[in-house]
C-alpha positions as CSV (number, residue, x, y, z in Angstrom):
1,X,-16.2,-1.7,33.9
2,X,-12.9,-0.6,32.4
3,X,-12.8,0.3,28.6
4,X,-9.7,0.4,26.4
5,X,-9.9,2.6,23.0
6,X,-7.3,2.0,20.4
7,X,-9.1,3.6,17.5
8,X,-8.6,7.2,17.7
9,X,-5.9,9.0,20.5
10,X,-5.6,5.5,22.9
11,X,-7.5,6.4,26.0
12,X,-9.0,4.3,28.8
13,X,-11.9,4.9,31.4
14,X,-13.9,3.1,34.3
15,X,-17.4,3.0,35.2
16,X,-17.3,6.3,32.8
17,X,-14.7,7.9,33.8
18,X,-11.4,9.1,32.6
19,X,-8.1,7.3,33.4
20,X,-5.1,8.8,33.0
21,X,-2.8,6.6,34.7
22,X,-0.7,5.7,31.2
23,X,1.8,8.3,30.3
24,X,3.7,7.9,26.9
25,X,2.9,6.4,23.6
26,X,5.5,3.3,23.9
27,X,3.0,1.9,26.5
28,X,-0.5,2.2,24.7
29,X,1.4,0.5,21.7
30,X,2.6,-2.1,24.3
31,X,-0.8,-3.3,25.3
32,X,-2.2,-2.6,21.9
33,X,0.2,-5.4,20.9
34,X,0.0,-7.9,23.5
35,X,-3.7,-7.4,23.0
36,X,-3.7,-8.3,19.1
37,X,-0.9,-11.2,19.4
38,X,-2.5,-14.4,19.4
39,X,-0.5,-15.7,22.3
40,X,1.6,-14.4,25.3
41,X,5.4,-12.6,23.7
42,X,8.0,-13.2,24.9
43,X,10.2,-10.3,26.7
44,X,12.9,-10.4,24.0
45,X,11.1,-9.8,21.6
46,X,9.0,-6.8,23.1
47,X,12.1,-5.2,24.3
48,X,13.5,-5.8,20.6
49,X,10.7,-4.4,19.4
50,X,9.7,-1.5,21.7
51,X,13.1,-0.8,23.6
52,X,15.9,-1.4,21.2
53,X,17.9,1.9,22.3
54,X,17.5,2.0,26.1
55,X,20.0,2.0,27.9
56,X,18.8,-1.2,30.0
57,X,15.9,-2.5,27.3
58,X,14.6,-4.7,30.2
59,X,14.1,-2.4,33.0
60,X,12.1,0.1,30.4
61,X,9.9,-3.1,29.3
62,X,9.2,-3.4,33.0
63,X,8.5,0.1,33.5
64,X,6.3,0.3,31.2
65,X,4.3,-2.8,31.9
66,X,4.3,-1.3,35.7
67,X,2.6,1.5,34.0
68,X,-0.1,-0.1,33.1
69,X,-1.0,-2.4,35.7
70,X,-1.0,0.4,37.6
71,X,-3.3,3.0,35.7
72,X,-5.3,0.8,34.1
73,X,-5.8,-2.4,36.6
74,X,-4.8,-5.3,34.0
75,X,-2.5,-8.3,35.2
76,X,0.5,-8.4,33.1
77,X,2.5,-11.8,34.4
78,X,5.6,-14.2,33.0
79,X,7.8,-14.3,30.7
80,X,6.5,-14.6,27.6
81,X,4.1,-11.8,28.8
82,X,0.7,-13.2,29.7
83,X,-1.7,-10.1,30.1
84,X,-5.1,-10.8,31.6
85,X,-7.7,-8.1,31.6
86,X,-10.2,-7.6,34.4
87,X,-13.9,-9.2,34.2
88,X,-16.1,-7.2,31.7
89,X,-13.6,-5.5,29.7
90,X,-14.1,-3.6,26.8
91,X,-12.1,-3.3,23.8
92,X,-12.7,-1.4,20.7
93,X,-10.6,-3.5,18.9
94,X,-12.4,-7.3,20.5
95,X,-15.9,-4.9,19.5
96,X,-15.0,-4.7,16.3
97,X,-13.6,-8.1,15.4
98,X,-16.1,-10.4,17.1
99,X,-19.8,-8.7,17.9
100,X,-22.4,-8.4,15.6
101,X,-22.4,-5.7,12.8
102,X,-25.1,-3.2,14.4
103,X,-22.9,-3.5,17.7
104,X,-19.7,-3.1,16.0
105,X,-20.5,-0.4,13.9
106,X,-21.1,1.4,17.0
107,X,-17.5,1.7,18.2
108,X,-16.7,5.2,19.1
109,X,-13.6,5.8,17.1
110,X,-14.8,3.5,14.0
111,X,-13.5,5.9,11.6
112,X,-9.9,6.9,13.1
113,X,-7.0,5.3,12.7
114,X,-5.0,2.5,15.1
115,X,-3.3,4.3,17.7
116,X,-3.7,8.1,16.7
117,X,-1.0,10.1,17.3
118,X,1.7,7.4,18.3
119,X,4.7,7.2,15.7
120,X,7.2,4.6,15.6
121,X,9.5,6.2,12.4
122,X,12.5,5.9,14.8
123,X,12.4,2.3,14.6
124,X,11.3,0.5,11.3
125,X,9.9,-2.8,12.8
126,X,7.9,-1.2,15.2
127,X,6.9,1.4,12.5
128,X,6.0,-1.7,10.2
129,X,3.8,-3.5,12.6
130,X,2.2,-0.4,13.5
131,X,1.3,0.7,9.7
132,X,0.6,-3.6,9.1
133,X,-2.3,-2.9,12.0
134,X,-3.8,0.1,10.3
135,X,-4.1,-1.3,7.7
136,X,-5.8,-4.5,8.7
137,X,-8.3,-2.4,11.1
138,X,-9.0,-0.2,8.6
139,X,-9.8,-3.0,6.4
140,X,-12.0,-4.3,9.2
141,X,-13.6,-1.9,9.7
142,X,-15.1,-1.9,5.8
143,X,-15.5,-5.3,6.4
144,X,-18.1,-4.5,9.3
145,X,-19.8,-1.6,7.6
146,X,-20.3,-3.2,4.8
147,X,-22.2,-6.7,6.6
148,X,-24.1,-3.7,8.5
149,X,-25.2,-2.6,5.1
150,X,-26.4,-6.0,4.2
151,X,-28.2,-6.6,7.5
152,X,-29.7,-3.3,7.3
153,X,-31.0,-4.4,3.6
154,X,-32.2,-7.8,4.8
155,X,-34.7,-6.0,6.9
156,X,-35.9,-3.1,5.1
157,X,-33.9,-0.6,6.0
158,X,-32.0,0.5,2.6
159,X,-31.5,4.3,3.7
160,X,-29.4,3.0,6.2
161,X,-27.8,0.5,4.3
162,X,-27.5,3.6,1.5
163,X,-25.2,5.6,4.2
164,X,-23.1,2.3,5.1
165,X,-22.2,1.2,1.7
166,X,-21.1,4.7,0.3
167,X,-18.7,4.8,3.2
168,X,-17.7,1.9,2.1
169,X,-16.8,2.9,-1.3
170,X,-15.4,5.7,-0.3
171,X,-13.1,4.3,1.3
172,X,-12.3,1.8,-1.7
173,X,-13.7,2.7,-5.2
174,X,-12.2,-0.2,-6.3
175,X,-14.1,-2.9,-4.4
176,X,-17.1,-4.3,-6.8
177,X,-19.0,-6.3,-3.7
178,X,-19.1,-2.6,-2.2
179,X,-20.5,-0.9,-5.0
180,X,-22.9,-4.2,-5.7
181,X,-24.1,-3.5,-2.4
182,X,-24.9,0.3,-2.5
183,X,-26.4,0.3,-6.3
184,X,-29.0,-2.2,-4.7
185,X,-29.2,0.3,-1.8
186,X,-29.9,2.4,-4.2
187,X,-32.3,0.6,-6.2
188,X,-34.1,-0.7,-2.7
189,X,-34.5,2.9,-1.4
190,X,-37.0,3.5,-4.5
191,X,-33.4,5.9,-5.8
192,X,-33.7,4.0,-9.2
193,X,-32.1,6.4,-11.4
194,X,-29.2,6.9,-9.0
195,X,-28.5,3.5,-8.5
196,X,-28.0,3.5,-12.5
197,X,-25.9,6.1,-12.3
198,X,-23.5,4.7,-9.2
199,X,-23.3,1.3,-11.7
200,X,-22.3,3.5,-14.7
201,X,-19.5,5.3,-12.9
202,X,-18.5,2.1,-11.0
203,X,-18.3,0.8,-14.7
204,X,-16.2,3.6,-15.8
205,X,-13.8,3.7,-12.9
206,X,-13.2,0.1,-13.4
207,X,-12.2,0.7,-17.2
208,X,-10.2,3.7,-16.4
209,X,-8.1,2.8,-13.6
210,X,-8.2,-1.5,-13.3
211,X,-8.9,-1.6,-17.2
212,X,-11.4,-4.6,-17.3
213,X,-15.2,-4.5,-17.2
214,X,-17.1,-5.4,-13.8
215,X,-19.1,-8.6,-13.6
216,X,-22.9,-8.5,-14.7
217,X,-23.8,-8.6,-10.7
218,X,-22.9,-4.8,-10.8
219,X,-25.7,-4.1,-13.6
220,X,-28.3,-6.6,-12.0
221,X,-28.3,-5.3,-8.9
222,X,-29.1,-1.8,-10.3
223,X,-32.3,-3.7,-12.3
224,X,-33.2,-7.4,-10.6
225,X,-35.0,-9.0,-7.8
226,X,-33.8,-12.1,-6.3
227,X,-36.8,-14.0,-5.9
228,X,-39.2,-14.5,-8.8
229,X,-43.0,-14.4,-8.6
230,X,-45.1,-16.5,-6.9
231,X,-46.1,-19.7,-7.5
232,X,-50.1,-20.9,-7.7
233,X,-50.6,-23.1,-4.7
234,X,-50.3,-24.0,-1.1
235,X,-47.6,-25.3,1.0
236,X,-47.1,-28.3,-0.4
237,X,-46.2,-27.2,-4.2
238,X,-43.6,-24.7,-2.4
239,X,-41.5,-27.3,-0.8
240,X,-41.9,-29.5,-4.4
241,X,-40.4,-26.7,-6.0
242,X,-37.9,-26.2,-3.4
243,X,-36.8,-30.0,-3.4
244,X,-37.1,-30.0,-7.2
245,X,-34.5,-26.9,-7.3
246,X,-32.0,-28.7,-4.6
247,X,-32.1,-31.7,-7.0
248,X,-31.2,-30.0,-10.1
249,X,-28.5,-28.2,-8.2
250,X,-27.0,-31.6,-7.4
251,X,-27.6,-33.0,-10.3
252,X,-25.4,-30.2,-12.0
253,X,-28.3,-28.2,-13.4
254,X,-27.9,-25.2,-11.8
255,X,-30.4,-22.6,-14.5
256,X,-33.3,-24.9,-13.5
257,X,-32.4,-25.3,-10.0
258,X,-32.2,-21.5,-9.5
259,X,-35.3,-20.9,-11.0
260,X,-37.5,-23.5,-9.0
261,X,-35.7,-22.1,-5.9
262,X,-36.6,-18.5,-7.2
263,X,-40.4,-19.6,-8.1
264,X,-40.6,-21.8,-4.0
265,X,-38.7,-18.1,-2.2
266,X,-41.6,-16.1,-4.2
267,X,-44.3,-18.8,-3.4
268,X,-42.8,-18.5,0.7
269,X,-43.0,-15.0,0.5
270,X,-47.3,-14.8,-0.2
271,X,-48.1,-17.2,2.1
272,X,-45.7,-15.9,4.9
273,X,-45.0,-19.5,6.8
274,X,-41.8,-18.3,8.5
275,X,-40.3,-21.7,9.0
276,X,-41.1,-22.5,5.2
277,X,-39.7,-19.0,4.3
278,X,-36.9,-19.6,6.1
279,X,-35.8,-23.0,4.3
280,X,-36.6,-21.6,0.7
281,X,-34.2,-18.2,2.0
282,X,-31.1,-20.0,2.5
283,X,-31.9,-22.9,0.0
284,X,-31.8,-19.9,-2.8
285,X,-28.9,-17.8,-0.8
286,X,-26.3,-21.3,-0.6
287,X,-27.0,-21.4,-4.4
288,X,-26.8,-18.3,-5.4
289,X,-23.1,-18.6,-3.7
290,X,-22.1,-21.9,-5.2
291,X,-23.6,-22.4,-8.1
292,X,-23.7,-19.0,-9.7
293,X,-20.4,-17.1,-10.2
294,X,-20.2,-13.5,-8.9
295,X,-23.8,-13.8,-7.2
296,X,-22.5,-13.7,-3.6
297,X,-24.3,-10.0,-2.6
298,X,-27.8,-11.9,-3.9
299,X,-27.0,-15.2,-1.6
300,X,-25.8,-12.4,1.2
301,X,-28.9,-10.9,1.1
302,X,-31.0,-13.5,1.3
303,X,-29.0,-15.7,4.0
304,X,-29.5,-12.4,6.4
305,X,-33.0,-12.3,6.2
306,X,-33.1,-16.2,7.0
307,X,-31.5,-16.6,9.6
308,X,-33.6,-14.8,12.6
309,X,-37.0,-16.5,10.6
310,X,-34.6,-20.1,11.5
311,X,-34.2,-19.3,15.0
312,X,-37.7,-18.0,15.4
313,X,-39.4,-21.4,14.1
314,X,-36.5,-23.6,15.8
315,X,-35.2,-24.5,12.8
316,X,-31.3,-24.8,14.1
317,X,-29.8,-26.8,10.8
318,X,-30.9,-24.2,9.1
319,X,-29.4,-21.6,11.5
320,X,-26.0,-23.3,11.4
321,X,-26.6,-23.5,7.3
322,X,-27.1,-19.8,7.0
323,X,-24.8,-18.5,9.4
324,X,-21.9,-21.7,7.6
325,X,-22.3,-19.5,4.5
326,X,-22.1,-16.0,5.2
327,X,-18.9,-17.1,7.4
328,X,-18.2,-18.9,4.0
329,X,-18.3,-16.0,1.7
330,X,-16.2,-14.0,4.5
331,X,-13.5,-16.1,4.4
332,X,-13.3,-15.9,0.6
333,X,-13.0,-12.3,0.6
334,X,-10.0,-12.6,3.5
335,X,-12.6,-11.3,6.2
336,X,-11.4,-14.1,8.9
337,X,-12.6,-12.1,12.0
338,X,-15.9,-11.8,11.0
339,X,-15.7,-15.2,9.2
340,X,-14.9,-17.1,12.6
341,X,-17.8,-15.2,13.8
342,X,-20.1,-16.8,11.9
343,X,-18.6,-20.4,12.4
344,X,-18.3,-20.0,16.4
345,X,-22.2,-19.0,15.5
346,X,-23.0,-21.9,13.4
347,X,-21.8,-24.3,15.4
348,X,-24.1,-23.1,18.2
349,X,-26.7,-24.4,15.9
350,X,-25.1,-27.5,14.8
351,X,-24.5,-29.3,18.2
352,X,-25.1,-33.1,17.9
353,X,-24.6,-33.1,13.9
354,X,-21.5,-34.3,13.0
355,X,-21.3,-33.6,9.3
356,X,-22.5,-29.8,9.7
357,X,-19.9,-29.5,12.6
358,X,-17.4,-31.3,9.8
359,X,-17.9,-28.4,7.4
360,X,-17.5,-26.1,9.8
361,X,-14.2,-26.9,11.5
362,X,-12.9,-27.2,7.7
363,X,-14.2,-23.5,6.9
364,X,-12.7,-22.1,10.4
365,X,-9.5,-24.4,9.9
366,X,-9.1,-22.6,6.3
367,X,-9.7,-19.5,8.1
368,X,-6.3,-20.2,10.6
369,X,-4.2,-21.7,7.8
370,X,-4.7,-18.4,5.6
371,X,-3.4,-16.4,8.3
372,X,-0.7,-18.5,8.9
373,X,-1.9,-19.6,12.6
374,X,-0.9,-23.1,11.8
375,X,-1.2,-24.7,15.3
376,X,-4.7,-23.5,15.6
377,X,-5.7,-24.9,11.8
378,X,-3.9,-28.2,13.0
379,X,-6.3,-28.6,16.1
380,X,-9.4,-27.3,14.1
381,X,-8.5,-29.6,11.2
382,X,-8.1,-32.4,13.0
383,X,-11.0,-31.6,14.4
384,X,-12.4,-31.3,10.5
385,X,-11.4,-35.0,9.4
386,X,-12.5,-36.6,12.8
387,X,-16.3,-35.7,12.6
388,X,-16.5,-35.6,8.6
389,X,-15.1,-39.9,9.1
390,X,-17.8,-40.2,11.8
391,X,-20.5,-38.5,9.9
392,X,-19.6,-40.6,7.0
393,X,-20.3,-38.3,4.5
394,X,-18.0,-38.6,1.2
395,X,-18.1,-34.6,0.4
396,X,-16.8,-33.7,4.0
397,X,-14.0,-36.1,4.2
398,X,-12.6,-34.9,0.8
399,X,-12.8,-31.8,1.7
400,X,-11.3,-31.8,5.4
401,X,-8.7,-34.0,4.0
402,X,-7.7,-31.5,1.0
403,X,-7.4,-28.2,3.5
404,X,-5.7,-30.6,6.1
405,X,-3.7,-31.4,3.0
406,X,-3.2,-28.0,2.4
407,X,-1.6,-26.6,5.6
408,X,0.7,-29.6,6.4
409,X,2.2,-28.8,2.5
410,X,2.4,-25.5,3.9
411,X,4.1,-26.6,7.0
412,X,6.6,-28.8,5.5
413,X,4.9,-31.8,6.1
414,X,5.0,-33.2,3.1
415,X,4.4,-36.9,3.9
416,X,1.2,-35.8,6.0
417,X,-0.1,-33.3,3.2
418,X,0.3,-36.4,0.2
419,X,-1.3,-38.9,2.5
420,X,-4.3,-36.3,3.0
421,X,-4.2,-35.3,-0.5
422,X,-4.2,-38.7,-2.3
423,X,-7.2,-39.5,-0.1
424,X,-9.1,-36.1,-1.3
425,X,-8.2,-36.8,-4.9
426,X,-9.4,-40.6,-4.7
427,X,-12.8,-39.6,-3.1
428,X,-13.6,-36.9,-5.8
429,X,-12.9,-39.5,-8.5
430,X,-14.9,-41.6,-6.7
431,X,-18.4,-39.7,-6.2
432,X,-17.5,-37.7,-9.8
433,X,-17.2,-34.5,-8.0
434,X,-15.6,-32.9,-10.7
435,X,-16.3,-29.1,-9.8
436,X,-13.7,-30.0,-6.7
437,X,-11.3,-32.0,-7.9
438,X,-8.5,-29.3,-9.1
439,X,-8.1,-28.4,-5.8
440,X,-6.4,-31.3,-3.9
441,X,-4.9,-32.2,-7.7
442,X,-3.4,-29.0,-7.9
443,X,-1.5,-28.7,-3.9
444,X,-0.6,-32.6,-4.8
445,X,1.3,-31.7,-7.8
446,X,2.9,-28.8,-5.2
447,X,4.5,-31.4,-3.3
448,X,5.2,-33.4,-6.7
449,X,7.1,-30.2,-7.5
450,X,9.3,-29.5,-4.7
451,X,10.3,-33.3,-4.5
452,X,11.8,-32.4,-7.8
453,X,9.7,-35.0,-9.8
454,X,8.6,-32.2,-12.3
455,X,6.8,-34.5,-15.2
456,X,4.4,-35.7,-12.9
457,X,3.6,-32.4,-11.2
458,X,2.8,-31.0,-14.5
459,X,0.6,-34.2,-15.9
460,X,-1.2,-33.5,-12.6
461,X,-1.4,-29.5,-12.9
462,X,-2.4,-30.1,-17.1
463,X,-5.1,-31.9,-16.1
464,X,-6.2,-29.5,-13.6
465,X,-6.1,-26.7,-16.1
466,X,-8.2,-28.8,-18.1
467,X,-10.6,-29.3,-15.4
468,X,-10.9,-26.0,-14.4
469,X,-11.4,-24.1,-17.6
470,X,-14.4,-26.6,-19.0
471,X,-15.6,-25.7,-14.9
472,X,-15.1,-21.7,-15.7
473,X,-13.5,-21.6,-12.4
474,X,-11.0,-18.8,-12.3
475,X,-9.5,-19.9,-8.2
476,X,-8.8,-23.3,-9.6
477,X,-7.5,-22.6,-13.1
478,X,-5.6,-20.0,-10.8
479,X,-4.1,-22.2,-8.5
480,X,-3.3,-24.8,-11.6
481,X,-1.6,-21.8,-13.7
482,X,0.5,-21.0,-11.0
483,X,2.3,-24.3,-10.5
484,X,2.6,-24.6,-14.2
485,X,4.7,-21.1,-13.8
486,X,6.5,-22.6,-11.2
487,X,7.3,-26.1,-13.2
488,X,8.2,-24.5,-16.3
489,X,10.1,-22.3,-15.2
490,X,12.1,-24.2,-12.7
491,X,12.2,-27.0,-16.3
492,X,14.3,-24.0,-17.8
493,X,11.6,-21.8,-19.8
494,X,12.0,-19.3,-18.0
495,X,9.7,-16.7,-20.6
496,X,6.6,-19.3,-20.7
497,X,7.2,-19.4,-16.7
498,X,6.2,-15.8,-15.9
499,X,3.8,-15.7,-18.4
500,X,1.7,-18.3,-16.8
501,X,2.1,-16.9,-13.3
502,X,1.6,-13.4,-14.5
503,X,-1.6,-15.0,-15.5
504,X,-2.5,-16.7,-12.1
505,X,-3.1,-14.0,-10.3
506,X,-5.1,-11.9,-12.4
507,X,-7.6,-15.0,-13.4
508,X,-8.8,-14.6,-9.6
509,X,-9.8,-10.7,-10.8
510,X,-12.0,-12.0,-13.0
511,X,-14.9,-11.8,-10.6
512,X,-15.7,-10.2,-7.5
513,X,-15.8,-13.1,-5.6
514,X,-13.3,-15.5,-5.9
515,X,-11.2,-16.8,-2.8
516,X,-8.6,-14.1,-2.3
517,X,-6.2,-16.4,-1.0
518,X,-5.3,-18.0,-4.0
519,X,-4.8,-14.5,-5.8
520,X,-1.8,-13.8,-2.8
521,X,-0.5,-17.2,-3.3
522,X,0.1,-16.9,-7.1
523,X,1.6,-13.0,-6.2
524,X,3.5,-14.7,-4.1
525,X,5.2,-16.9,-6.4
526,X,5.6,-14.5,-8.7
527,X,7.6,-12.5,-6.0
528,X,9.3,-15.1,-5.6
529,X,10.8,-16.0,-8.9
530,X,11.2,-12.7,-9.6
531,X,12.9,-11.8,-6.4
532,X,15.5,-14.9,-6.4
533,X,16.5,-13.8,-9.9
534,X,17.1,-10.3,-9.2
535,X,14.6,-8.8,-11.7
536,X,13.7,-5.4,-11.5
537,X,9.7,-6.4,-11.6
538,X,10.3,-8.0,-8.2
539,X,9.9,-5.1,-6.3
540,X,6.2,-4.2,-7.3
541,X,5.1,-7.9,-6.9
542,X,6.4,-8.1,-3.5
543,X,5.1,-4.3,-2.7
544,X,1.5,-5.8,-3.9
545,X,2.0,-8.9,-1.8
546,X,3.2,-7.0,1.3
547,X,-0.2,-4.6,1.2
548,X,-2.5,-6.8,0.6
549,X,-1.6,-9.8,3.0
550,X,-1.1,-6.9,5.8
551,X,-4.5,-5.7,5.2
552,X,-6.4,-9.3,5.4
553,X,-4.1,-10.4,8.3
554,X,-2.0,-13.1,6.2
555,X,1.0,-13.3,8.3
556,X,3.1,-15.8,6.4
557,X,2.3,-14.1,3.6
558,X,3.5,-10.8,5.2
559,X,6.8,-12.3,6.2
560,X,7.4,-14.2,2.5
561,X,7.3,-10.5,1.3
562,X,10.0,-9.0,4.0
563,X,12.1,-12.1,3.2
564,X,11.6,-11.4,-0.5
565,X,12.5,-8.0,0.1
566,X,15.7,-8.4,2.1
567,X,16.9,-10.9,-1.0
């Protein structure tokens, strides 16, 4: 078997042993990038890249790929560059991205950086691809430590998850879904009074260095259990209270609907039913996600624990459920390799249902479009539309139709994205789905915007706002302060402009878990505006946009900061 290591010095070996067939650093960071690219390059562009000083840039590209189809056995065909690795390869970097947590956390060279030892400061693109890719996998690497951590908890094992999570925070202080996770460590390993103190300093840091308090999740997890006592009865008065809670969760009573879900997990727990257990798991750990704001380490928790009782007692809807949401809460947070993880997981359990596979394909299609792989979010959202219009299910349709919406407004396609997005926008009116309306109202008054027809985006955004705030959603009074900015200040007020998206962006700070895309987006406006009128703040909005969207992989993102830059 031949095994490629990128994480640490590159190296290679097969069956065991050493190869050392590849000389020079130019060709490990050659098949490092054909290996990350999402489709075959063409050989321009990696002689541009790599070669842009050789005397003969193509003959060195051709070298170089000689090298290592020779000293490492890979196929490396075509122009663009299609490079196909033998049967049973394995890469650190694949390891990382796509196995489960326990397995990926085993990667030998988890904690080195990309490519040790190779520079590229003689050549800034090259050098700004390479420090892009250290920073995602570095970022990836926190990402799978800290759903190791979580596993590790779901099953009892909290000095483990102890160890994960403060490598976690270690590596960023400032992450509150990091230091949630190790204060309940803490807490779970019987290390009370340390778990008190982690939340204090936590606290501190936060009002020393980000100057704003951290959610109430931070001091509950140091103090509170998820599930509340159990109930007096059998079987039967679990599930009541378990339907009961589901019921007053659509019904848009969420304090009574957590608390019969709490009362049916505790009931589960003392009579030990696993498929019963199961259910009441991931009934409490999807509402602890949706229906409770900064909750998302409690619905983690629980979702863990439920999936292998699912599997165990056949229960595959609630297999694809469970695995849905933790992909869910990934994608939120900009994890989208370990979010498509959990879809291509879900919909192994989802086969034959239309409306489950509906939600998925909309998750996995948000996924693409946040990265900027539009072709792949077209096919997947397609995909999205399809089944939630075969599955007839109101919900899904709005939904697929709004992200659909989304990336065809991103794409240019602004006939496409209005058609989508009026559909989305009657459907919410229709079923009174209040808590997503703002959403397709809010990219609809986008296109509103650009056409130039500037009183009816903002009668659109104003009543978005409006929506929003009585919701106490911070992404959707985000994404509706951020085309007001735009509006106003394209109107002429310039002042009022910046203020309101100054604003957009830090209303998605407001809690630890609020969908991270919509933060970039309003940065990127705001290095936008700032950028085409030459003001000095530009170049700190478009430094926070470039780090951020390298680290989570937002390539369009990445490339609106270089072209704000070069303004």
């Amino acid at each position: 078997m031949l095994e490629l290591c990128l994480l640490g010095p590159p190296r290679a070996s097969r069956d065991g042993r050493p190869l050392d067939g590849v000389r020079g650093t130019k060709a490990w960071a050659l098949l490092a990038y054909l290996l990350l690219a999402e489709r075959p390059v063409d050989r321009g562009r990696l002689t541009a890249l790599f070669f842009p000083d050789a005397a003969d840039p193509a003959a060195t590209l051709r070298w170089n790929l000689s090298q290592l189809r020779r000293g490492l056995g890979v196929t490396l065909e075509g122009d663009p560059v299609v490079l196909t690795l033998p049967v049973g390869t394995r890469v650190d970097l694949h390891v990382l991205a796509t196995t489960e947590a326990n397995e990926a956390i085993s990667v030998a060279g988890l904690d080195q950086e990309f490519l040790g030892g190779v520079s590229a400061r003689d050549h800034e693109p090259l050098a700004m691809w390479l420090d892009g890719e250290r920073r995602h996998l570095a970022a990836l690497t926190g990402d799978v430590m800290r759903e190791a951590a979580v596993a590790r908890l779901s099953v009892g094992d909290a000095i483990g998850a102890v160890g994960l999570a403060e490598r976690v925070v270690q590596m960023d202080p400032l992450d509150e879904n990091a230091a949630v996770i190790l204060v309940r460590s803490l807490r779970e390993a019987g290390r009370q009074s340390e778990a008190v103190a982690v939340a204090g300093a936590t606290a501190e840091r936060f009002r020393d260095e980000l100057g704003v308090e951290p959610s109430g999740q931070l001091w509950s997890a140091a103090h509170a259990s998820a599930s509340g006592p159990a109930t007096i009865g059998g079987r039967t008065a679990i599930e009541a209270q378990l339907e009961a809670g589901e019921a007053a969760l659509a019904a848009g009573v969420p304090d009574a609907g957590l608390d019969a879900l709490r009362e049916a997990l505790g009931g589960s727990r003392a009579i030990a039913e696993p498929d019963l257990l199961a259910r009441c798991l991931t009934g409490l750990g999807s509402a602890l996600i949706h229906a409770v704001r900064g909750s998302d380490q409690d619905g983690l928790a629980l979702l863990h624990q439920a999936i292998p009782l699912a599997m165990s007692a056949g229960l595959e809807h609630v297999a694809a459920l469970a695995n849905r949401e933790l992909g869910y809460v990934d994608l939120l947070r900009g994890r989208y390799e370990r979010a498509q993880r959990w879809f291509t997981e879900a919909a192994t359990h989802a086969a034959g249902d239309d409306e489950e596979l509906a939600w998925i394909a909309a998750f996995r299609g948000m996924g693409h479009t946040d990265v900027g792989d539009y072709p792949t979010a077209t096919t997947v959202l397609d995909e999205a539309v399809d089944r939630a219009t075969a599955s007839r299910s109101d919900q899904a349709v709005a939904y697929a139709r709004a992200m659909r919406g989304r990336l065809r407004m991103l794409a240019d396609d602004d006939t496409g994205a209005a058609e989508d997005l009026d559909r989305s926008v009657d459907i919410t009116r229709s079923i009174m789905w209040r808590s997503f309306a703002p959403w397709p109202q809010t990219i609809r008054a986008e296109i509103a915007y650009r056409r130039g027809d500037l009183d009816t985006a903002m009668s659109i955004l104003q009543t978005a706002l409006a929506t929003s705030r009585q919701l106490a959603d911070p992404c959707w009074e985000a994404m509706a302060l951020r085309g007001l900015g735009l509006a106003t200040a394209r109107g002429g007020d310039l002042t009022e402009g910046l203020e309101l998206l100054h604003d957009a962006p830090r209303q998605c700070r407001r809690l630890p878990d609020t969908y991270l895309w919509i933060e970039i987006y309003g940065l990127d406006a705001l290095a936008d505006v700032t950028s085409e009128r030459g003001m000095t703040e530009a170049d700190s909005h478009i430094e926070a946009l470039h780090d951020v969207s390298v680290s989570h992989g937002m390539r369009a993102m990445s490339a609106n900061a270089a072209r704000y830059r070069n303004r």
